[in-house]
PyMOL Python script that loads the backbone (N, CA, C, O; Angstrom):
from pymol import cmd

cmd.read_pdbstr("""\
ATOM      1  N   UNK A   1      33.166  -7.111  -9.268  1.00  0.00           N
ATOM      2  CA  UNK A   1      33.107  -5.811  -8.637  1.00  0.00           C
ATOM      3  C   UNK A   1      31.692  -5.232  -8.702  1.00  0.00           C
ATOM      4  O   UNK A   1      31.293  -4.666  -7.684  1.00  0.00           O
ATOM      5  N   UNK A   2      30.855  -5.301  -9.796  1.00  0.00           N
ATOM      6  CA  UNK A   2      29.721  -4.748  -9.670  1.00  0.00           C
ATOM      7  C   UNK A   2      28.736  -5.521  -9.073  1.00  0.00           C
ATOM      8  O   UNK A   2      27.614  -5.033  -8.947  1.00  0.00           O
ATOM      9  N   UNK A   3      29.025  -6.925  -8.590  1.00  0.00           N
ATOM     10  CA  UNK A   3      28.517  -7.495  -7.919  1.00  0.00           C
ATOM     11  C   UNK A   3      27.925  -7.049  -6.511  1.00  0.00           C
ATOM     12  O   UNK A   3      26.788  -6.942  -6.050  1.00  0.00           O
ATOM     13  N   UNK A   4      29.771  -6.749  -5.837  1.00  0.00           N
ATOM     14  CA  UNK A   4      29.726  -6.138  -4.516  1.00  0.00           C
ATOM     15  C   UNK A   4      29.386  -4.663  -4.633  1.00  0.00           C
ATOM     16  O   UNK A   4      29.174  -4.107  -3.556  1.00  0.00           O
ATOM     17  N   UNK A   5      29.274  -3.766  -5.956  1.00  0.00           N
ATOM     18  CA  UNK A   5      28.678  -2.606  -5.914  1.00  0.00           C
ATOM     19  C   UNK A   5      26.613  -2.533  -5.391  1.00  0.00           C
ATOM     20  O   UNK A   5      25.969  -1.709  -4.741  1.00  0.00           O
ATOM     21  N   UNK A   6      26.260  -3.726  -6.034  1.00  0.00           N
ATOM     22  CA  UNK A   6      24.946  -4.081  -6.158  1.00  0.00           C
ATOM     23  C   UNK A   6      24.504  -4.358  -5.018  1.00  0.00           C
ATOM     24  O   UNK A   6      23.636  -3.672  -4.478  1.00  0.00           O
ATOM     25  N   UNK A   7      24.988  -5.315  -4.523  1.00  0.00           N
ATOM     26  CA  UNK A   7      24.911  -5.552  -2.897  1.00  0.00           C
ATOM     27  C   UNK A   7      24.842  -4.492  -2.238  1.00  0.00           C
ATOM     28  O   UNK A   7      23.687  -4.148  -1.988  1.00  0.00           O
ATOM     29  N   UNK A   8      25.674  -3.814  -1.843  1.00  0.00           N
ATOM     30  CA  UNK A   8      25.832  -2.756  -1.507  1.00  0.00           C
ATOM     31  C   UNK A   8      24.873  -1.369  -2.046  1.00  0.00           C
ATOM     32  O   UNK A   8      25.145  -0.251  -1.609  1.00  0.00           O
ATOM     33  N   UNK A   9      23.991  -1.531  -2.812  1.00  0.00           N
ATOM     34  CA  UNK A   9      22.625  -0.918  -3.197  1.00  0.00           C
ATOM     35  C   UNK A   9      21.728  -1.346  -2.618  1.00  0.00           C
ATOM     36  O   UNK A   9      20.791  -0.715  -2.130  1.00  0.00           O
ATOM     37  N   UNK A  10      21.923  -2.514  -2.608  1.00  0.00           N
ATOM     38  CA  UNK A  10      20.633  -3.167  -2.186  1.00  0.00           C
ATOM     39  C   UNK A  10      20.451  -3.115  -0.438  1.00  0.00           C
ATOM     40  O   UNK A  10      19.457  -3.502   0.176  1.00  0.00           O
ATOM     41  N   UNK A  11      21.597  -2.575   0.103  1.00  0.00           N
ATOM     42  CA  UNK A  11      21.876  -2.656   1.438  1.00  0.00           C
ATOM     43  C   UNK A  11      21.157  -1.346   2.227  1.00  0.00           C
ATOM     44  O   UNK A  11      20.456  -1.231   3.232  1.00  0.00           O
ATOM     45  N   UNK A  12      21.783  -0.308   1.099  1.00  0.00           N
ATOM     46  CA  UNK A  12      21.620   0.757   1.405  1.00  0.00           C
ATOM     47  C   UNK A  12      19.830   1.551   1.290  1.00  0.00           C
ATOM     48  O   UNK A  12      19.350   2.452   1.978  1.00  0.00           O
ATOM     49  N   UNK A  13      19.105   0.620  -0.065  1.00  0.00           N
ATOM     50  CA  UNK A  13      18.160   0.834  -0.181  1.00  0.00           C
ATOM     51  C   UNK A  13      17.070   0.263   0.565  1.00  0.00           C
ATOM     52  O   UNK A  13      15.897   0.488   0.266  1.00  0.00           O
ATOM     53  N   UNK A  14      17.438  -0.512   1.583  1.00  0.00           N
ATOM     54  CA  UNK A  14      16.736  -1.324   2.319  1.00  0.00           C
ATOM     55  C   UNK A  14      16.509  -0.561   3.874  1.00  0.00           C
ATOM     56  O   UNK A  14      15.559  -0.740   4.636  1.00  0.00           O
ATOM     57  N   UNK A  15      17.456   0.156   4.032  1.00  0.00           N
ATOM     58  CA  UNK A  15      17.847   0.939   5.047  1.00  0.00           C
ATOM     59  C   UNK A  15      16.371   1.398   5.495  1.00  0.00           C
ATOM     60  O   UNK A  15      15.823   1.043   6.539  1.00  0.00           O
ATOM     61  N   UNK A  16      15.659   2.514   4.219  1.00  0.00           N
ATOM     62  CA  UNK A  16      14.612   3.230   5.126  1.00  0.00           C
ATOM     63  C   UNK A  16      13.465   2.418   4.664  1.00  0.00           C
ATOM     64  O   UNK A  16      12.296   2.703   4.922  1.00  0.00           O
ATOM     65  N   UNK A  17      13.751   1.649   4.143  1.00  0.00           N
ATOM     66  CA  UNK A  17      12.239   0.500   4.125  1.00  0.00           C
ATOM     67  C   UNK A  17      12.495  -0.034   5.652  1.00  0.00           C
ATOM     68  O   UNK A  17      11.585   0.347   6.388  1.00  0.00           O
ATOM     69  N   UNK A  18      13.273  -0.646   6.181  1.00  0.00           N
ATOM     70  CA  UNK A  18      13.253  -1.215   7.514  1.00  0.00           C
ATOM     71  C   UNK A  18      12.948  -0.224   8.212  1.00  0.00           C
ATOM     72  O   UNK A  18      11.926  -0.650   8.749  1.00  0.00           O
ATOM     73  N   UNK A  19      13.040   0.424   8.457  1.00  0.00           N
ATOM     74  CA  UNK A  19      12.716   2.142   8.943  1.00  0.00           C
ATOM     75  C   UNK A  19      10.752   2.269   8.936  1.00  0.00           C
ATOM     76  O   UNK A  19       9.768   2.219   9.674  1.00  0.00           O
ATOM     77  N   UNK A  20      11.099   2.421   7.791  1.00  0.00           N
ATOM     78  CA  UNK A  20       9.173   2.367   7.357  1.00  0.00           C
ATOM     79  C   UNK A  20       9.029   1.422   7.808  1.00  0.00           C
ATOM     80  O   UNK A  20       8.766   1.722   8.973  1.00  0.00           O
ATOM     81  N   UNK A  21       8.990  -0.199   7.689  1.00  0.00           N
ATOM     82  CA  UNK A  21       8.295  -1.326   8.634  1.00  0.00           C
ATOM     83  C   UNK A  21       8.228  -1.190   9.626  1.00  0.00           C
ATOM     84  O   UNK A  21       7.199  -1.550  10.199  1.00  0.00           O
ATOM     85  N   UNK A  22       9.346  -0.568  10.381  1.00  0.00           N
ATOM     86  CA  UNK A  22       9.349  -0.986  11.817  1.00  0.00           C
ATOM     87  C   UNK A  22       8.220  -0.148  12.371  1.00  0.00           C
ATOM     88  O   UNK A  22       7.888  -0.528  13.494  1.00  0.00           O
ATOM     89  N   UNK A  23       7.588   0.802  11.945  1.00  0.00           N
ATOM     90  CA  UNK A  23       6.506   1.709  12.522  1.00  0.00           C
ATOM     91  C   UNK A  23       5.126   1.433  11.979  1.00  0.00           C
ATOM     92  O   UNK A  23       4.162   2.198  12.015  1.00  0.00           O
ATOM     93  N   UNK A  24       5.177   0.366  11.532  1.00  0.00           N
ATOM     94  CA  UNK A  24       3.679  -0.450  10.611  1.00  0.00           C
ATOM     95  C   UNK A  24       3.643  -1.394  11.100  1.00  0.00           C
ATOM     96  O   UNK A  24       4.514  -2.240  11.307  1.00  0.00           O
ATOM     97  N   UNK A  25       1.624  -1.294  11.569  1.00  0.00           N
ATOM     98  CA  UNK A  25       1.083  -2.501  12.144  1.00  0.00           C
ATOM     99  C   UNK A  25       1.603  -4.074  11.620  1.00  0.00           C
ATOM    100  O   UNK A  25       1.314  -4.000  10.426  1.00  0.00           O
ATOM    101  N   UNK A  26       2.007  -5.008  11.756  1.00  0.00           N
ATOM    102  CA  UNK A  26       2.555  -5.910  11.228  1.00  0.00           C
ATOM    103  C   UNK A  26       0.988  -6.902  10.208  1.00  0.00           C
ATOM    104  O   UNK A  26       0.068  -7.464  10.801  1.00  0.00           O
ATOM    105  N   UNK A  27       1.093  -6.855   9.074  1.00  0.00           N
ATOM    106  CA  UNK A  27       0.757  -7.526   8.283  1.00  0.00           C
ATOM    107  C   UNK A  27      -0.566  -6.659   7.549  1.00  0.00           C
ATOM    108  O   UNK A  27      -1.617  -6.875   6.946  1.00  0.00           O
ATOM    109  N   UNK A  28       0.413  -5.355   8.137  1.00  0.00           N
ATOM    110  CA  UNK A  28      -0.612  -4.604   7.139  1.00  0.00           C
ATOM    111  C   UNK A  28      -0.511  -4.040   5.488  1.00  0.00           C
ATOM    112  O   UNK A  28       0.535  -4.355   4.921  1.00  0.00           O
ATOM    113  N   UNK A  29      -1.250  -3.445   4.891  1.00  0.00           N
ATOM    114  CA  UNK A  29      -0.615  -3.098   3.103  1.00  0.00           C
ATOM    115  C   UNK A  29       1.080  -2.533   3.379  1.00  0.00           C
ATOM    116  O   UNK A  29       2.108  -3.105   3.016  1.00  0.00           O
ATOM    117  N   UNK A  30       0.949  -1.227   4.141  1.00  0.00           N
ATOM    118  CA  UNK A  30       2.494  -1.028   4.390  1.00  0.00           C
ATOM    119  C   UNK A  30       3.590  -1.602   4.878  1.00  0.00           C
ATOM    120  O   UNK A  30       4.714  -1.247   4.525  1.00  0.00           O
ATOM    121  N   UNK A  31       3.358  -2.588   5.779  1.00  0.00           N
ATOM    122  CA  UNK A  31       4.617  -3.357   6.141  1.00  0.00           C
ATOM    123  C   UNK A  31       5.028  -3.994   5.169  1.00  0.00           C
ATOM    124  O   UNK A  31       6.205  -3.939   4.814  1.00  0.00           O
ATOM    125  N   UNK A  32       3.704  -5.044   4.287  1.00  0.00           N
ATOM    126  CA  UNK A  32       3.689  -6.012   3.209  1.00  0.00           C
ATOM    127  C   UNK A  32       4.671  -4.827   2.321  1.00  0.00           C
ATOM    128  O   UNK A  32       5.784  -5.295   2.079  1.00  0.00           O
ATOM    129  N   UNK A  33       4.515  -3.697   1.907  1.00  0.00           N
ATOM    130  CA  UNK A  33       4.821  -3.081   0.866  1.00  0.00           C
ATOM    131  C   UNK A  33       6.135  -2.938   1.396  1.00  0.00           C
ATOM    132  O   UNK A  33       6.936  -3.502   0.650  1.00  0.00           O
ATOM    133  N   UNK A  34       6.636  -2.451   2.306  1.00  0.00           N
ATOM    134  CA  UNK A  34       8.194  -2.147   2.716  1.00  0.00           C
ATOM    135  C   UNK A  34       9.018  -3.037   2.836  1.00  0.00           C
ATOM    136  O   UNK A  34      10.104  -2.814   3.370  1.00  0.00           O
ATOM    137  N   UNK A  35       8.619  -4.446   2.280  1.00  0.00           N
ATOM    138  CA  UNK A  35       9.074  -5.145   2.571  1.00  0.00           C
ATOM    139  C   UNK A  35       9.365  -5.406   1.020  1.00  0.00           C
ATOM    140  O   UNK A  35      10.519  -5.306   0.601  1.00  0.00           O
ATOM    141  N   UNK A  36       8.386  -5.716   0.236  1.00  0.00           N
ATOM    142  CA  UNK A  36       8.496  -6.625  -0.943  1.00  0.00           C
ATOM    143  C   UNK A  36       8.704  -5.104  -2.393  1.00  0.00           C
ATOM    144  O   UNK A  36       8.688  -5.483  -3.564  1.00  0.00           O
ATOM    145  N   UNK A  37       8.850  -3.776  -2.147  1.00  0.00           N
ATOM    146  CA  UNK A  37       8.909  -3.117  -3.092  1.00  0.00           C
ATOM    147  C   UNK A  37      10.428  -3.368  -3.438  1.00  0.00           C
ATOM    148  O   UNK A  37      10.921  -3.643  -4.532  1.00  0.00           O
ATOM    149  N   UNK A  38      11.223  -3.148  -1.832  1.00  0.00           N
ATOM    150  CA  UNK A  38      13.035  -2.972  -2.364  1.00  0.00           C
ATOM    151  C   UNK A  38      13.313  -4.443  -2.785  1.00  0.00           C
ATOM    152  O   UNK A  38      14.457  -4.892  -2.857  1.00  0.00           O
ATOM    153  N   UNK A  39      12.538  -4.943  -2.975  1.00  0.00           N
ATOM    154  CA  UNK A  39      12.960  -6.712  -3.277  1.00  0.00           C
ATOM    155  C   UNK A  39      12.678  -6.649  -4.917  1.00  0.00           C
ATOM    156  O   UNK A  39      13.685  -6.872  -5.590  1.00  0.00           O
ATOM    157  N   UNK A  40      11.460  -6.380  -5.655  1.00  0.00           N
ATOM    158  CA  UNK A  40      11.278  -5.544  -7.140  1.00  0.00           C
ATOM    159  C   UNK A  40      12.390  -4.727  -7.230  1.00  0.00           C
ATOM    160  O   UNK A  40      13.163  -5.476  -7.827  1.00  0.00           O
ATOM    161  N   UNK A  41      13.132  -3.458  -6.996  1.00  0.00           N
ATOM    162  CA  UNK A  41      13.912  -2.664  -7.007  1.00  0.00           C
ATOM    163  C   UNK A  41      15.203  -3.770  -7.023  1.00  0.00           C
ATOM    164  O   UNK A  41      16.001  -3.543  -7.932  1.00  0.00           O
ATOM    165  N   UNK A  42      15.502  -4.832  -6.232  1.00  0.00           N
ATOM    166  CA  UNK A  42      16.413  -5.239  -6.454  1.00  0.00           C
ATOM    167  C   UNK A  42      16.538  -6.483  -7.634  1.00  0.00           C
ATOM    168  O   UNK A  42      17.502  -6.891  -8.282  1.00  0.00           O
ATOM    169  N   UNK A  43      15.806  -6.686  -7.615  1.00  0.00           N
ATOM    170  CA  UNK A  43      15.413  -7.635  -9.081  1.00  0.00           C
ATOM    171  C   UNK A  43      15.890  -6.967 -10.329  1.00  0.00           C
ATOM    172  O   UNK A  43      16.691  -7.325 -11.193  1.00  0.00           O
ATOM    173  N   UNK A  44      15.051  -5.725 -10.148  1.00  0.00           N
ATOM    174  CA  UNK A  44      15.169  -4.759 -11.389  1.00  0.00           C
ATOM    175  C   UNK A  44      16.413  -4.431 -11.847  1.00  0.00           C
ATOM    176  O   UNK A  44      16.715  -4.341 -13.037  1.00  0.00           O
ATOM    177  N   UNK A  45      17.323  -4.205 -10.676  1.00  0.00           N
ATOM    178  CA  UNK A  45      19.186  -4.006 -10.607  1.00  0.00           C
ATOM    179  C   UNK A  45      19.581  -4.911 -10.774  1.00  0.00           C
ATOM    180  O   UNK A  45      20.750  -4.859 -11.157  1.00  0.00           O
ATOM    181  N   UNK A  46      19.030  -6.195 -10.646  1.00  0.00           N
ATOM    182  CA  UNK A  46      19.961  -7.322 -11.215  1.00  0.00           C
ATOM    183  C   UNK A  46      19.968  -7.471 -12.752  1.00  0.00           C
ATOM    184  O   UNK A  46      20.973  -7.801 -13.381  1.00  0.00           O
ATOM    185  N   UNK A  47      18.284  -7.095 -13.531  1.00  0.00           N
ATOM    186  CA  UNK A  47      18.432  -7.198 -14.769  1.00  0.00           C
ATOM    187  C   UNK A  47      18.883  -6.164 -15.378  1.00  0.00           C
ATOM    188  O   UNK A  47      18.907  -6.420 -16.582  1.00  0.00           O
ATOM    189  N   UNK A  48      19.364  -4.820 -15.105  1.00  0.00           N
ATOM    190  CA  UNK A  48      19.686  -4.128 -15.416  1.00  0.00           C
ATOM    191  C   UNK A  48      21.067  -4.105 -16.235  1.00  0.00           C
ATOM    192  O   UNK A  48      21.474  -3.750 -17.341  1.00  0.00           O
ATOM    193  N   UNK A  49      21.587  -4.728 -14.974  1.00  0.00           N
ATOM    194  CA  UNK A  49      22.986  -5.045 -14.879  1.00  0.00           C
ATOM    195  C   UNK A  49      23.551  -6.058 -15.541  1.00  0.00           C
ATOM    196  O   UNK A  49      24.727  -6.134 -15.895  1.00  0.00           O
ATOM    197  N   UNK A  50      22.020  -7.451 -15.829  1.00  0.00           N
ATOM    198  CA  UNK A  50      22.528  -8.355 -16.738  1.00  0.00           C
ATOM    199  C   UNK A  50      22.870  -9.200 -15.820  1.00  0.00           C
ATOM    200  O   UNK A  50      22.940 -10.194 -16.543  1.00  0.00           O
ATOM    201  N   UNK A  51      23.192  -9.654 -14.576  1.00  0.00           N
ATOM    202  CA  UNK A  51      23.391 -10.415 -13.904  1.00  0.00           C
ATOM    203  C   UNK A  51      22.736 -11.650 -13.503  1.00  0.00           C
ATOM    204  O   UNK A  51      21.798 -11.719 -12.708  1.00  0.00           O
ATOM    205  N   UNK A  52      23.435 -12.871 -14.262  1.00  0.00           N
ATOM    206  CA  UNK A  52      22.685 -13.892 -14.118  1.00  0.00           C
ATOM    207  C   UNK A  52      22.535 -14.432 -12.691  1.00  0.00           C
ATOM    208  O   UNK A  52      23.022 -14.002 -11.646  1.00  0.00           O
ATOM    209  N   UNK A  53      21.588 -15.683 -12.956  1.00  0.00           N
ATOM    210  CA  UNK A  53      21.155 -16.617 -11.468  1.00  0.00           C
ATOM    211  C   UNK A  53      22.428 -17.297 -11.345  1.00  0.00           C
ATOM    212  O   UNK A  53      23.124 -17.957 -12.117  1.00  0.00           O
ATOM    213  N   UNK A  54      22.525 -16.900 -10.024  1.00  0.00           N
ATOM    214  CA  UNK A  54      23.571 -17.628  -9.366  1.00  0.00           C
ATOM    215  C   UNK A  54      23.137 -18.100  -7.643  1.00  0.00           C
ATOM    216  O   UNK A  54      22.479 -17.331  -6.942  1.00  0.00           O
ATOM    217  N   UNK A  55      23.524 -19.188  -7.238  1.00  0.00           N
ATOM    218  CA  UNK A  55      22.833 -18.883  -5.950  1.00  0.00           C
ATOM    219  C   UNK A  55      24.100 -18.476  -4.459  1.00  0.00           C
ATOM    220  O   UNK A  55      23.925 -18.319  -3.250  1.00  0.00           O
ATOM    221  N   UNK A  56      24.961 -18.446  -5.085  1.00  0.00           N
ATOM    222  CA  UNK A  56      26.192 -17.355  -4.244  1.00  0.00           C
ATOM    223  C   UNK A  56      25.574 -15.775  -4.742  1.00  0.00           C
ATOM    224  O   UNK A  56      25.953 -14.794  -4.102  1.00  0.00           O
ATOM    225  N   UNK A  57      25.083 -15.684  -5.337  1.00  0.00           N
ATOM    226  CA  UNK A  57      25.148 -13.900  -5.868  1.00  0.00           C
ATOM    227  C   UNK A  57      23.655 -13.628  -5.032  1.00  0.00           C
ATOM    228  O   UNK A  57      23.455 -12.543  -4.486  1.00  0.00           O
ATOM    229  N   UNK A  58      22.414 -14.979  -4.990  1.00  0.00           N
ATOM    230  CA  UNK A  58      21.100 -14.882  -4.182  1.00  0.00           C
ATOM    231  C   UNK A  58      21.399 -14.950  -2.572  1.00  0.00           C
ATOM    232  O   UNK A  58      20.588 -14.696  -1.681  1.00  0.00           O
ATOM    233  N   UNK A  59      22.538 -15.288  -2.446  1.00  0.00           N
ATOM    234  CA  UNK A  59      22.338 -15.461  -1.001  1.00  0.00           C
ATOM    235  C   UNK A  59      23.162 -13.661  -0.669  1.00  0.00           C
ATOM    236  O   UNK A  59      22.758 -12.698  -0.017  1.00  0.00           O
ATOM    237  N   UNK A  60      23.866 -13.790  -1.122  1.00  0.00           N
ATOM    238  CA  UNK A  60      24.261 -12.088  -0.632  1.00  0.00           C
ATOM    239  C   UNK A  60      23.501 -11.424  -0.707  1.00  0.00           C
ATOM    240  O   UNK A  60      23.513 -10.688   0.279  1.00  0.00           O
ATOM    241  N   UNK A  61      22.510 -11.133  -1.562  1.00  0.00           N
ATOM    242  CA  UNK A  61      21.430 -10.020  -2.321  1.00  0.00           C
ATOM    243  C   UNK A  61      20.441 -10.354  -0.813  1.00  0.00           C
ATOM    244  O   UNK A  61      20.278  -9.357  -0.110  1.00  0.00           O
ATOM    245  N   UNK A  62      19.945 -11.363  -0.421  1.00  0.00           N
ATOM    246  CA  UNK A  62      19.276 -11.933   0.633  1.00  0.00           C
ATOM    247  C   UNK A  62      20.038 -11.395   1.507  1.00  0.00           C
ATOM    248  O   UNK A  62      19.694 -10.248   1.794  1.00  0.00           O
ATOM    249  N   UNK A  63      21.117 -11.854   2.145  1.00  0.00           N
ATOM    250  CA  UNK A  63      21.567 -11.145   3.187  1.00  0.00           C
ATOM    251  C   UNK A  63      21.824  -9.752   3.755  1.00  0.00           C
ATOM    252  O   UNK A  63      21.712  -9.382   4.924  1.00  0.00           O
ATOM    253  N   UNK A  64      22.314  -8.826   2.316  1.00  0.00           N
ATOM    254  CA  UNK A  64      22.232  -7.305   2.303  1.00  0.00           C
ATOM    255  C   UNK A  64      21.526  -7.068   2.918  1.00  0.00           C
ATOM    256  O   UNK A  64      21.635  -6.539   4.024  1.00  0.00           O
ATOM    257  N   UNK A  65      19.723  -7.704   1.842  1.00  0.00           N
ATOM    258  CA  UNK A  65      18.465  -7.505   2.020  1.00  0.00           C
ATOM    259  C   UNK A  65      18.266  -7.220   3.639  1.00  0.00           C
ATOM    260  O   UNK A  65      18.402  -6.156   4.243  1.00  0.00           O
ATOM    261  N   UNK A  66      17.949  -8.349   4.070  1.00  0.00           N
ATOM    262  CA  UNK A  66      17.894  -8.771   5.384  1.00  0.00           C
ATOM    263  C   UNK A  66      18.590  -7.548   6.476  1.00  0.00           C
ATOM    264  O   UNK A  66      17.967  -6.862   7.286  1.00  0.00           O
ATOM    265  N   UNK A  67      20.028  -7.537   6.208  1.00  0.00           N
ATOM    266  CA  UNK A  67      20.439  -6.572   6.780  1.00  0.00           C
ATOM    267  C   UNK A  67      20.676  -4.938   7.059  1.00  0.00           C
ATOM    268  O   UNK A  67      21.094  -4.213   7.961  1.00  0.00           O
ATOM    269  N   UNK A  68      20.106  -4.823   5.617  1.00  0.00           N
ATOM    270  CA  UNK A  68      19.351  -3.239   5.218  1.00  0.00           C
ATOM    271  C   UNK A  68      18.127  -3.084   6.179  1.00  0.00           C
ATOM    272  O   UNK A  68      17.977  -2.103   6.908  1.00  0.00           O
ATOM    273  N   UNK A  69      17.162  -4.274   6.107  1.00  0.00           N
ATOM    274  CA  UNK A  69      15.892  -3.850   7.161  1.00  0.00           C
ATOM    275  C   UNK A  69      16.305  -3.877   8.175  1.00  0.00           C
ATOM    276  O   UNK A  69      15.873  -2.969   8.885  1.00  0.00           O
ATOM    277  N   UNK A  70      17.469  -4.987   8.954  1.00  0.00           N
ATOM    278  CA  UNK A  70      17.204  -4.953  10.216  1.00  0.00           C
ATOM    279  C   UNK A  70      17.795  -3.623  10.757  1.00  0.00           C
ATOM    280  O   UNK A  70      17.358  -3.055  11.758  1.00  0.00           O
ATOM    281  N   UNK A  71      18.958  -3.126   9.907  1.00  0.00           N
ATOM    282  CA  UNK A  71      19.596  -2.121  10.462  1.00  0.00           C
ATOM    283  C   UNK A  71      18.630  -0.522  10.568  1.00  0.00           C
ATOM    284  O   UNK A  71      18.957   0.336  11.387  1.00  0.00           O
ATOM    285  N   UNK A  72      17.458  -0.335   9.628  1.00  0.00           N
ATOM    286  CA  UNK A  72      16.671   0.728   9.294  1.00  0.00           C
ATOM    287  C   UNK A  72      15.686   0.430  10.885  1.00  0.00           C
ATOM    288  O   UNK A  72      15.359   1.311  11.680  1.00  0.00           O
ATOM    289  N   UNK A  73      15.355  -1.181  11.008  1.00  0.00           N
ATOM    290  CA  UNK A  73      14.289  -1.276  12.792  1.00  0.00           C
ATOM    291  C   UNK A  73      15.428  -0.305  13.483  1.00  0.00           C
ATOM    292  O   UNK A  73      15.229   0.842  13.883  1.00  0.00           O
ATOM    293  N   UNK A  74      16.511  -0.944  13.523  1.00  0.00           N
ATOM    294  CA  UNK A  74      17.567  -0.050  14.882  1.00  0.00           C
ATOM    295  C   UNK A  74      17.535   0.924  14.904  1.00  0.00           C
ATOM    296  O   UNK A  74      17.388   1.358  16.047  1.00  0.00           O
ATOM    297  N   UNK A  75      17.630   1.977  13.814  1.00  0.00           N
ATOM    298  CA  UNK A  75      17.238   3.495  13.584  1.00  0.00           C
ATOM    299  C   UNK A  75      16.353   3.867  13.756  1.00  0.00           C
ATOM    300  O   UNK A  75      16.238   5.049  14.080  1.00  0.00           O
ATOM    301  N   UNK A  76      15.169   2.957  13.613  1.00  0.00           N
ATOM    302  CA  UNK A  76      13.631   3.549  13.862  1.00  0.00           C
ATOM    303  C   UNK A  76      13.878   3.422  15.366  1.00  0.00           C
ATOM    304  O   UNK A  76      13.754   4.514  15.920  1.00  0.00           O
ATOM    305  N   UNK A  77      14.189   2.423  16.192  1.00  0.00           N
ATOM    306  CA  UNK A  77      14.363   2.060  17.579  1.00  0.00           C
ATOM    307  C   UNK A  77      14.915   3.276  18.357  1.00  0.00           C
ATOM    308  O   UNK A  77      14.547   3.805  19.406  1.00  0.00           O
ATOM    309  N   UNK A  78      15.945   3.551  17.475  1.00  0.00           N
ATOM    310  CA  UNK A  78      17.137   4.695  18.104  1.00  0.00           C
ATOM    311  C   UNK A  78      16.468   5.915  18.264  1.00  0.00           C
ATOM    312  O   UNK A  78      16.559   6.583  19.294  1.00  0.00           O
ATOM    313  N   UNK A  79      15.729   6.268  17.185  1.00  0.00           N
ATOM    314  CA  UNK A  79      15.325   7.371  17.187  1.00  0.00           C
ATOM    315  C   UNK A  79      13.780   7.505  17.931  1.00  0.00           C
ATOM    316  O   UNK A  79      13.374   8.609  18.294  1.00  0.00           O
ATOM    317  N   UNK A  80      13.131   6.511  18.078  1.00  0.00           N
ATOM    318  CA  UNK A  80      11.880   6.756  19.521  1.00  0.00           C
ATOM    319  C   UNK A  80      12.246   6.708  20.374  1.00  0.00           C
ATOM    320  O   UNK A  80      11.403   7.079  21.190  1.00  0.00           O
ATOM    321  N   UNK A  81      13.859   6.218  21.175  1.00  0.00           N
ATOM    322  CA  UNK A  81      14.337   6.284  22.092  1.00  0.00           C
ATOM    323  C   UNK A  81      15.035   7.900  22.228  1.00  0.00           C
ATOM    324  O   UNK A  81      14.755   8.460  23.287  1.00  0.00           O
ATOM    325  N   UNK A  82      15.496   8.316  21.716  1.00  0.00           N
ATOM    326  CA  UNK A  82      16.112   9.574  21.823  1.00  0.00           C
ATOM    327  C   UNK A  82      14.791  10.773  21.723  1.00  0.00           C
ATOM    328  O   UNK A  82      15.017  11.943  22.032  1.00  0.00           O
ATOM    329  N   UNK A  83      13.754  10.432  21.372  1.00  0.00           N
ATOM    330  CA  UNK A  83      12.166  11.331  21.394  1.00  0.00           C
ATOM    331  C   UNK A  83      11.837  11.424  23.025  1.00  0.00           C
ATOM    332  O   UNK A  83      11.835  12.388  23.790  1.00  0.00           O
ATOM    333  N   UNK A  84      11.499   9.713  23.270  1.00  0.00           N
ATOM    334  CA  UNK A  84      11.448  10.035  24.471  1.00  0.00           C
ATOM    335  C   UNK A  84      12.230  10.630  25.498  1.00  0.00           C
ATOM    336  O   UNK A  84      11.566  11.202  26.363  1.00  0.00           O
ATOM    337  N   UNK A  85      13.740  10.651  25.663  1.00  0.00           N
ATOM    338  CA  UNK A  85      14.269  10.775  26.086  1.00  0.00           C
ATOM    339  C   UNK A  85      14.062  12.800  26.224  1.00  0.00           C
ATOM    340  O   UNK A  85      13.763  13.459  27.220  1.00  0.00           O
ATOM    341  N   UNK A  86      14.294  13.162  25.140  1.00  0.00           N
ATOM    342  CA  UNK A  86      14.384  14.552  25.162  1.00  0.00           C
ATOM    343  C   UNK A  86      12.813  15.086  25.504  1.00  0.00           C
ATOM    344  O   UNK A  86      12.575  16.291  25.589  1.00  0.00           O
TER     345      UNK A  86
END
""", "prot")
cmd.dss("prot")
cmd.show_as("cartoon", "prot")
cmd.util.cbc("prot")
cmd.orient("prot")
């Protein structure tokens, strides 16, 4: 259970980092940083928690990951679309 609680941190905390990337020159200090801080942050929750290496528990944490940023681009997307619009 605190597995899928963690995940689910890590999902959520990824949110406005993808957000922040998506509006940074690509391969600049800030993209690099929005990318690799919630990845420390999620490390940090794994030892927190005591949660050993597993590579079923790395591939979810990866996938959250993954899907926390992409979903924060869509919001950044959504919301320059609705700027222009109005």
């Amino acid at each position: 259970m605190i597995i899928a609680f963690l995940a689910f941190i890590v999902f959520i905390i990824n949110i406005p980092f993808g957000f922040w990337r998506k509006g940074q020159k690509r391969f600049s200090l800030n993209w690099f940083l929005s990318i690799h801080i919630p990845v420390i942050i999620s490390i940090g929750l794994r030892y927190l928690c005591d949660i050993k290496f597993e590579w079923l528990y790395l591939l979810l944490f990866v996938l959250m990951f993954i899907t926390g940023q992409f979903l924060g681009r869509i919001l950044y997307n959504y919301k320059l679309k609705s700027k222009i619009v109005k």
